[in-house]
C-alpha positions as CSV (number, residue, x, y, z in Angstrom):
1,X,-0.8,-9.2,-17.7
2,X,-1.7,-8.6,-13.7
3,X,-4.3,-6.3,-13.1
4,X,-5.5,-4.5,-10.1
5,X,-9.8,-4.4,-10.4
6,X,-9.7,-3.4,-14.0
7,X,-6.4,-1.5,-14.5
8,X,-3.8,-3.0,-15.6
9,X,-0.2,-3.4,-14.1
10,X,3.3,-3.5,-14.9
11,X,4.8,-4.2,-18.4
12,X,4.4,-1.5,-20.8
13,X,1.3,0.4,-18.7
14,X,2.5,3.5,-17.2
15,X,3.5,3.2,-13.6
16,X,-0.1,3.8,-11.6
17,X,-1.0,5.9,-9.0
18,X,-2.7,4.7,-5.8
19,X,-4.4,7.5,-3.6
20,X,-4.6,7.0,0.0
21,X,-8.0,8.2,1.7
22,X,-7.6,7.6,5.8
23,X,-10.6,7.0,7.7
24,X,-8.9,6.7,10.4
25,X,-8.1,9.5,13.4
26,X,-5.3,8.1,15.0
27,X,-3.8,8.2,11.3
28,X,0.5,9.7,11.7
29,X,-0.7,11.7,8.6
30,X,-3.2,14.1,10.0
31,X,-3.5,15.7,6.5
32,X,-4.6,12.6,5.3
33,X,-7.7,12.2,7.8
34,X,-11.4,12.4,6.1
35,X,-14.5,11.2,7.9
36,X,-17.4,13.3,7.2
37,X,-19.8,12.7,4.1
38,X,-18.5,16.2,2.8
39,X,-14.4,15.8,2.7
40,X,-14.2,12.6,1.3
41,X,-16.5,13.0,-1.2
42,X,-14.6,15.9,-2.4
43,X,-11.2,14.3,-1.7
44,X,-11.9,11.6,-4.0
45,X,-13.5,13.8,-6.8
46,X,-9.9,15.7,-6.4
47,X,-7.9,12.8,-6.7
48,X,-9.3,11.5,-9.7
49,X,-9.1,14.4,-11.7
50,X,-5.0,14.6,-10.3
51,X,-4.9,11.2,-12.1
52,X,-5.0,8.6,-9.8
53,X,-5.4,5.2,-10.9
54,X,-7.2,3.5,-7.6
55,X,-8.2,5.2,-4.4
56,X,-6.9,3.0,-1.2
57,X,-9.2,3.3,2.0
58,X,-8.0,2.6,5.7
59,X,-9.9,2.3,8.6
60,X,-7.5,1.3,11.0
61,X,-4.0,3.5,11.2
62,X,-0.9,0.7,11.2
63,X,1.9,2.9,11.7
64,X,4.7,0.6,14.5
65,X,4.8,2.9,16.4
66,X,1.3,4.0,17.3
67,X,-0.9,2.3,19.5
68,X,-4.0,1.9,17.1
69,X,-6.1,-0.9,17.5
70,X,-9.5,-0.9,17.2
71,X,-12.3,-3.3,16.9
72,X,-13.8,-4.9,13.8
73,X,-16.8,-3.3,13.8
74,X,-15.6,0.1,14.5
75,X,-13.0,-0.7,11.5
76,X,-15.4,-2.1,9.0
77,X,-18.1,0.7,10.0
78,X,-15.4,3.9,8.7
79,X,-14.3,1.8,5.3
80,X,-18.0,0.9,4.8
81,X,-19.4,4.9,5.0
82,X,-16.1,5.8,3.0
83,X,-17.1,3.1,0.5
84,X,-20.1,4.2,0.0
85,X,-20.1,7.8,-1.1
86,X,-16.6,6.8,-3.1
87,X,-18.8,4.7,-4.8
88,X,-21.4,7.4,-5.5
89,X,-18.9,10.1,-6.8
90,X,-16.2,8.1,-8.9
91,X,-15.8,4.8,-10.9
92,X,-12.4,4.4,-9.7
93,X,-10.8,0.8,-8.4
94,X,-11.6,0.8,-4.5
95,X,-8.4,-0.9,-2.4
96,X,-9.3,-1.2,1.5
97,X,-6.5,-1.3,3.1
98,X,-7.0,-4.5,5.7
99,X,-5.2,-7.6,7.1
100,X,-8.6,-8.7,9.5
101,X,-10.9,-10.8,7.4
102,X,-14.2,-10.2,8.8
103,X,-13.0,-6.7,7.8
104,X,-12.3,-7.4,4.1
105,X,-15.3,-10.0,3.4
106,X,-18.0,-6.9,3.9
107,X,-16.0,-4.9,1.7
108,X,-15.7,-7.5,-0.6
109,X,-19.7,-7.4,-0.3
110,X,-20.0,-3.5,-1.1
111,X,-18.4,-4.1,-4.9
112,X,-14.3,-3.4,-3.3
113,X,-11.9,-4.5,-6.4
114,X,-8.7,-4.7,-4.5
115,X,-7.5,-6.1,-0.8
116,X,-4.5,-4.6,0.5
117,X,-3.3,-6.9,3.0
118,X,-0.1,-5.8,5.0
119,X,0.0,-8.8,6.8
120,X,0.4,-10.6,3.4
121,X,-1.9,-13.1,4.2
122,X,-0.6,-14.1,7.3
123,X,-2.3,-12.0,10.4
124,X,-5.6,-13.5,9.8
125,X,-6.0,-17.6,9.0
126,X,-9.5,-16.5,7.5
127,X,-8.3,-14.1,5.0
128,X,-7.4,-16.8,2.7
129,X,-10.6,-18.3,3.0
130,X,-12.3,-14.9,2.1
131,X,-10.1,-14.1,-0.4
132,X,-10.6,-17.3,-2.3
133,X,-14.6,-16.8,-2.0
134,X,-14.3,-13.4,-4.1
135,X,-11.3,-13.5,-5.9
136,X,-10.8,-9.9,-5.5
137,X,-6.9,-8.4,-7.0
138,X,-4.5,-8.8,-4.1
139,X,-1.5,-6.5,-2.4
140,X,0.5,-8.8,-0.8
141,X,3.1,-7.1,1.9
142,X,6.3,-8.4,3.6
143,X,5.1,-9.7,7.0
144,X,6.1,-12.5,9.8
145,X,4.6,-12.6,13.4
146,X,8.6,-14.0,14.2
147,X,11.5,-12.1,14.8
148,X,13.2,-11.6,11.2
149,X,16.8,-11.7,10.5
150,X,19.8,-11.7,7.6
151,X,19.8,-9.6,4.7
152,X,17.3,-6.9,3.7
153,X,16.4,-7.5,0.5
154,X,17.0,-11.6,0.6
155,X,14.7,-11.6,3.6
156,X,12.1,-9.7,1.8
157,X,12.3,-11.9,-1.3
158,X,11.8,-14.7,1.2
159,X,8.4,-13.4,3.3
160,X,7.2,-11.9,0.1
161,X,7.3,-15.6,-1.1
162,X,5.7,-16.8,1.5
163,X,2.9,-14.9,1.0
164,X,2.7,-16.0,-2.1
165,X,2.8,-19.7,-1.4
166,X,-0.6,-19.4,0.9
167,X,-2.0,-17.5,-2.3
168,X,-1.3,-20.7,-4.4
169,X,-3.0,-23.1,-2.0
170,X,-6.4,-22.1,-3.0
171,X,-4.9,-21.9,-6.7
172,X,-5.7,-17.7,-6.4
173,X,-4.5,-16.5,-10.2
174,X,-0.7,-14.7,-10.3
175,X,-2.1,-12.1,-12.6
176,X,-3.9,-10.6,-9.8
177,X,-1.5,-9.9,-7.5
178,X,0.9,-7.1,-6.6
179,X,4.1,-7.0,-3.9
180,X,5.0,-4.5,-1.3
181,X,7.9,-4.6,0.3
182,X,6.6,-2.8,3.1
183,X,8.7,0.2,3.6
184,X,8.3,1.7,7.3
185,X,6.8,-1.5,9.1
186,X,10.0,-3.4,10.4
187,X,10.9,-2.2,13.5
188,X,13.0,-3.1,16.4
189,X,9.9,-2.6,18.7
190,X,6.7,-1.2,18.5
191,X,3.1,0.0,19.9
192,X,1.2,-1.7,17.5
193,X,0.3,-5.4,16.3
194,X,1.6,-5.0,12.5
195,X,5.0,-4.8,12.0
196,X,7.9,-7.5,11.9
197,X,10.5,-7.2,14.0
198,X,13.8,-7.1,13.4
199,X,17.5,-6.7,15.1
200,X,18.9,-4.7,12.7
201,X,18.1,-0.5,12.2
202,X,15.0,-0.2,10.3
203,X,16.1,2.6,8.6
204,X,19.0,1.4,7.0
205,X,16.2,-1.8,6.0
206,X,14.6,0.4,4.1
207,X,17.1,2.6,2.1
208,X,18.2,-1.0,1.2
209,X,14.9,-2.0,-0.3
210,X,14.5,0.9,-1.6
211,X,17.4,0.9,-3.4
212,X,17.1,-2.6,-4.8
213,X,13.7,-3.2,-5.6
214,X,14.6,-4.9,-9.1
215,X,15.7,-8.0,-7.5
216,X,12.7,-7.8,-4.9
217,X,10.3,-7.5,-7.6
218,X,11.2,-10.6,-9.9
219,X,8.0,-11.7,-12.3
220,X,5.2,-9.3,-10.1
221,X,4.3,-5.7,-10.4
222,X,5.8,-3.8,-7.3
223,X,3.5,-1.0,-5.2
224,X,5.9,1.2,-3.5
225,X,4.4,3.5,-0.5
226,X,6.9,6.0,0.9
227,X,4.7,8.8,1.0
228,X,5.9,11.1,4.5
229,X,7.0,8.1,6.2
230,X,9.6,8.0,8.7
231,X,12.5,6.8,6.5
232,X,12.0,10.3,4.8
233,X,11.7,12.0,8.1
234,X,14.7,10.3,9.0
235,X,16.9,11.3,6.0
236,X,16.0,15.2,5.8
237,X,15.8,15.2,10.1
238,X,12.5,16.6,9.8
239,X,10.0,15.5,12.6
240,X,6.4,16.1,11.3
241,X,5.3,14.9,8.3
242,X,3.8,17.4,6.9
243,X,7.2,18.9,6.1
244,X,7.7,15.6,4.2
245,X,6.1,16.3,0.6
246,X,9.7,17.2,-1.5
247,X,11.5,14.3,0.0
248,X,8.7,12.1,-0.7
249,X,8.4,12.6,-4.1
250,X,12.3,12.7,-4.4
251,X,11.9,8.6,-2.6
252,X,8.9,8.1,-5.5
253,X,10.7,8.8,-8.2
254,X,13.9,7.0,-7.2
255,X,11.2,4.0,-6.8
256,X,9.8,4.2,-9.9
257,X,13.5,4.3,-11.3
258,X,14.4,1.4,-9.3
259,X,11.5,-0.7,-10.5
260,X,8.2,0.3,-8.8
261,X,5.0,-0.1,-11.1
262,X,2.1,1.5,-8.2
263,X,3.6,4.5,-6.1
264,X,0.7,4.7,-3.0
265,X,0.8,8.3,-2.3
266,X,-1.0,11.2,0.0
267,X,-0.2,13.8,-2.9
268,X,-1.5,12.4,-5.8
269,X,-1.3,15.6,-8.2
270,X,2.6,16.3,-7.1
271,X,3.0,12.1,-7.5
272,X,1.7,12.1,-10.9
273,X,3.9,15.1,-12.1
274,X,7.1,13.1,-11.0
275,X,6.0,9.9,-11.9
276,X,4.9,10.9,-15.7
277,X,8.5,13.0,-16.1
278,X,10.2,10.2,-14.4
279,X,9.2,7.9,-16.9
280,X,9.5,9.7,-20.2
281,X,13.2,10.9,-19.4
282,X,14.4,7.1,-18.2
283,X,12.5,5.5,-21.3
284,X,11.3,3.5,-18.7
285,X,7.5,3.0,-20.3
286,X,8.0,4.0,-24.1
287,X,4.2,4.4,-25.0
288,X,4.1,7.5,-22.1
């Protein structure tokens, strides 16, 4: 059975909920934004007790089309403080959200159960390195630095696999590792560094996915994020994402229906409601 820290994923367990804490100011969520001692502290105490599963920090925003990069340091030094007090208010499964190794080799050191790497292993030649050393659970996303091309879904299948196959060369155990087809981060063009390119529209790449997730997510649990992205924007024509929450859950529950075993959400209390009716009317996890 995979699991992700001590939770586990997939199977017969009910589908999991990963809340999203940004550390981050350049963040496209603004909602989503805590820095001081004070709002994360309660943000975390409120996401628990909505019934989230893990709690996924950022320190770096890695929306396409944003211009976001920071240094290291000034990455490691937000997930770190946000680490920290999460640590002193909850006993929930701490993801950091990071593709830079340096980055996720100091988490590893403050106790972090989870790496969530959107780069899939492949931004960073050290990650693998790191990641062998602590043998933390994994979220491996779809990722190339080359211009991608073909089908959708078989392209995904194919970079997903990839990922996997650096995974294997320092024997890292299956059972610890989750996919993401990494919905909102292929793009014709882009401000930032993390996204794969592609010809094609990204929005019809990612109703695609979306819609076809069982074949994506052969033997491995599947983490879905959707949550007031711009394929949501996109489909209800509605610019700021704050006016995103309905369709989002709408896109969550399809996921879940489609496969999906981790919805990563901003709005973990709505996410859970779906999610748990979701589930019981589709049969989907019997025990619910």
């Amino acid at each position: 059975m995979t699991k992700l820290g001590n939770v586990g994923i997939g199977g017969t367990n009910p589908v999991r909920i990963m809340g999203i804490l940004n550390t981050s100011s350049e963040s496209f969520y603004k909602k989503s934004i805590k820095t001081s001692k004070q709002s994360i502290s309660n943000t975390i105490k409120e996401m628990e007790l909505d019934g989230a599963d893990f709690i996924d920090v950022g320190g770096m925003s890695t929306a396409p089309y944003l211009s976001t990069l920071i240094s290291e340091k000034e990455e490691f030094s937000r997930i770190s403080k946000a680490i920290k007090i999460i640590q002193n208010v909850s006993n929930l499964p701490i993801s950091v959200d990071t593709c830079r190794a340096a980055v996720a080799n100091s988490a590893l050191e403050l106790g972090v159960d989870i790496i969530n790497d959107i780069s899939g292993l492949k931004y960073d030649s050290k990650m693998i390195k790191v990641i062998s050393n602590y043998n933390p659970s994994l979220i491996l996303c779809a990722f190339d630095t080359k211009l991608v091309t073909g089908d959708p879904v078989s392209s995904t299948k194919t970079l997903l696999r990839q990922s996997l196959a650096i995974s294997k060369k320092v024997n890292f155990p299956s059972n610890k590792i989750v996919l993401d087809p990494a919905i909102g981060f292929f793009r014709k063009s882009g401000e930032g560094k993390f996204f794969t390119k592609i010809r094609s529209d990204w929005y019809k790449r990612d109703l695609k996915v979306l819609q076809n997730l069982k074949s994506i997510k052969e033997k491995y649990p599947l983490l879905i994020s959707v949550s007031n992205k711009s394929v949501i924007g996109k489909i209800l024509q509605k610019e700021n994402p704050s006016d995103r929450l309905f369709g989002s859950i709408a896109a969550e529950v399809v996921s879940v229906l489609n496969g999906a075993d981790i919805i990563r959400t901003h709005n973990v209390s709505e996410t859970k409601d779906a999610v748990l009716v979701a589930s019981k009317l589709s049969k989907r996890n019997k025990g619910l």
